[in-house]
C-alpha positions, 0 to 999 in steps of 0.5 A, spaced: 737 521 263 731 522 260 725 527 264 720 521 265 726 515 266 728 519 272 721 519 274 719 512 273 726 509 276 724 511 283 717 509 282 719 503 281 724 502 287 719 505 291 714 500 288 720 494 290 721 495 296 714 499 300 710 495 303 703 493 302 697 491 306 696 485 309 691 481 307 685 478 311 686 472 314 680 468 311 685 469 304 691 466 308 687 460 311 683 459 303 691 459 300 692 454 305 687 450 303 689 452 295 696 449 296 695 443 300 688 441 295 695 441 290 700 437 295 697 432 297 693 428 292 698 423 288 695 425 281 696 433 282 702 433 286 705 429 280 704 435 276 705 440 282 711 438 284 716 440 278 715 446 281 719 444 287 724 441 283 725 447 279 727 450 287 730 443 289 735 444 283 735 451 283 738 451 291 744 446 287 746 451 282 746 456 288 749 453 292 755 451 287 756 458 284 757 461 292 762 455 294 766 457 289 765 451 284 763 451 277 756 450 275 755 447 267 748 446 267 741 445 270 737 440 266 729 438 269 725 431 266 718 430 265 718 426 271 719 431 276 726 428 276 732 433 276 739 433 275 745 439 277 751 439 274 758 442 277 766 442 276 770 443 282 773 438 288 769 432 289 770 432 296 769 438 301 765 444 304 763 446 298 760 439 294 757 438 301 754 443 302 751 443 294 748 436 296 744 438 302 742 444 299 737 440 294 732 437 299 733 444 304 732 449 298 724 449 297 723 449 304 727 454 306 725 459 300 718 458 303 720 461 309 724 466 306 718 468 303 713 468 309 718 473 312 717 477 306 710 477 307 710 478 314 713 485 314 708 487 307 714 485 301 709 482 296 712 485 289 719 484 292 717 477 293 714 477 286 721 480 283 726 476 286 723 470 285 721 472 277 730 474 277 732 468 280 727 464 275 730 468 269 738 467 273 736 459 272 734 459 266 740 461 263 743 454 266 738 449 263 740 445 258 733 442 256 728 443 252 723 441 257 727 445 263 726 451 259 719 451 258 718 449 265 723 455 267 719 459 262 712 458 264 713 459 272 716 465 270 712 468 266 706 466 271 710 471 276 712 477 272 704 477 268 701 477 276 706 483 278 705 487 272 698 486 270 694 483 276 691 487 283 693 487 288 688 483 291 690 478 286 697 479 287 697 477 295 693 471 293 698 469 289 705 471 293 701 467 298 699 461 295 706 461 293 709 460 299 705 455 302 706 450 296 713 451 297 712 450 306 707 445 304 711 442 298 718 442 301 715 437 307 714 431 302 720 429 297 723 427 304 718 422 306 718 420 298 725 419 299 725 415 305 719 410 303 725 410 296 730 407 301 726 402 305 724 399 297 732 399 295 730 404 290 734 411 292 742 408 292 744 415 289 739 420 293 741 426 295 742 422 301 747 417 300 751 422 296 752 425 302 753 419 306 759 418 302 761 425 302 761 425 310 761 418 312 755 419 316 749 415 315 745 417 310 739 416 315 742 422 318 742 426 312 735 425 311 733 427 319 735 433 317 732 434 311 725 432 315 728 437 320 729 444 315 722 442 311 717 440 318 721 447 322 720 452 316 713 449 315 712 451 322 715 458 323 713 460 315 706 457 318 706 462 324 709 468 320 703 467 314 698 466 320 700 472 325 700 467 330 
């Protein structure tokens, strides 16, 4: 092996699994802020949201592959609308768990976050979420899918190569409110569907159909996973 890939290889894990400090709480409260100035106005949230349907599908396509179904293809649309597309039975563990992982998926990819950045593992957070973006886009099968996967993942891997580190933790921190902030409210949108009529093959139904229990029962869980990893990935973020 050549003398400075043997250096640099360790560097790098070194680099991938330290810790680096904690950024002060005034930057943690203006991330806050930065994330919900992009959540809760309708006309940014139309735009911001593709980012959690890239997490809501991206938590189909994974959630298929480790049941042991056959994932054939992820495909995003302009109007934040997604579709994910599987081969197995369609019945069972495994479908149920594929159709509930799509509204819990953003949610709980923020806390999984906000315990990375309560321990100091910034540039690991950056890297998985950078390879789990190159892994989706291997299963896109749209062109406007790929740019959106394209775009979001060239945004992590300039700020974890050529960004600061002040930068790089504004950046890890804003992220991951957006996705506490942003996994809280497709819920709410989907239930204001279903009291118009408008959602009859929704996540939701689907499991009703899977399970026989109520589609309001699943869409209290999808309130439950989103509202519970805000609070918990909030005191993490906050050292409360």
């Amino acid at each position: 092996m050549d003398s400075t890939a043997s250096i640099a290889l360790p560097g790098l894990w070194d680099r991938l699994v330290g810790t680096q400090p904690r950024p002060e709480l005034w930057m943690v409260i203006a991330t806050l802020a930065a994330a919900t100035a992009v959540v809760l106005p309708h006309t940014l949230w139309r735009v911001s949201r593709n980012a959690i349907t890239i997490a809501h599908e991206g938590g189909h396509g994974l959630v298929a592959l480790l049941t042991g179904r056959t994932l054939t293809g992820i495909r995003l649309h302009s109007d934040t609308s997604g579709l994910t597309v599987s081969r197995g039975k369609p019945y069972g563990a495994g479908m149920i768990l594929t159709a509930a992982a799509g509204y819990t998926a953003p949610p709980l990819l923020g806390l999984g976050g906000a315990a990375l950045l309560a321990e100091g593992r910034l540039t690991l957070l950056l890297w998985v979420a950078t390879a789990l973006l190159l892994v989706m886009l291997v299963m896109i099968r749209n062109a406007y899918g790929a740019l959106t996967v394209v775009l979001t993942g060239g945004t992590f891997l300039l700020v974890s190569w050529l960004a600061g580190p002040q930068v790089q933790a504004a950046f890890a921190y804003a992220v991951v409110w957006f996705l506490l902030l942003g996994g809280v409210r497709p819920a709410f949108e989907l239930q204001v569907k279903r009291a118009r009529g408008d959602a009859g093959d929704s996540d939701a139904d689907q499991l009703a159909r899977l399970t026989q229990a109520p589609a309001a029962v699943w869409l209290f869980l999808f309130h439950a996973v989103s509202l519970c990893s805000l609070i918990g990935g909030g005191r993490w973020l906050l050292k409360l």
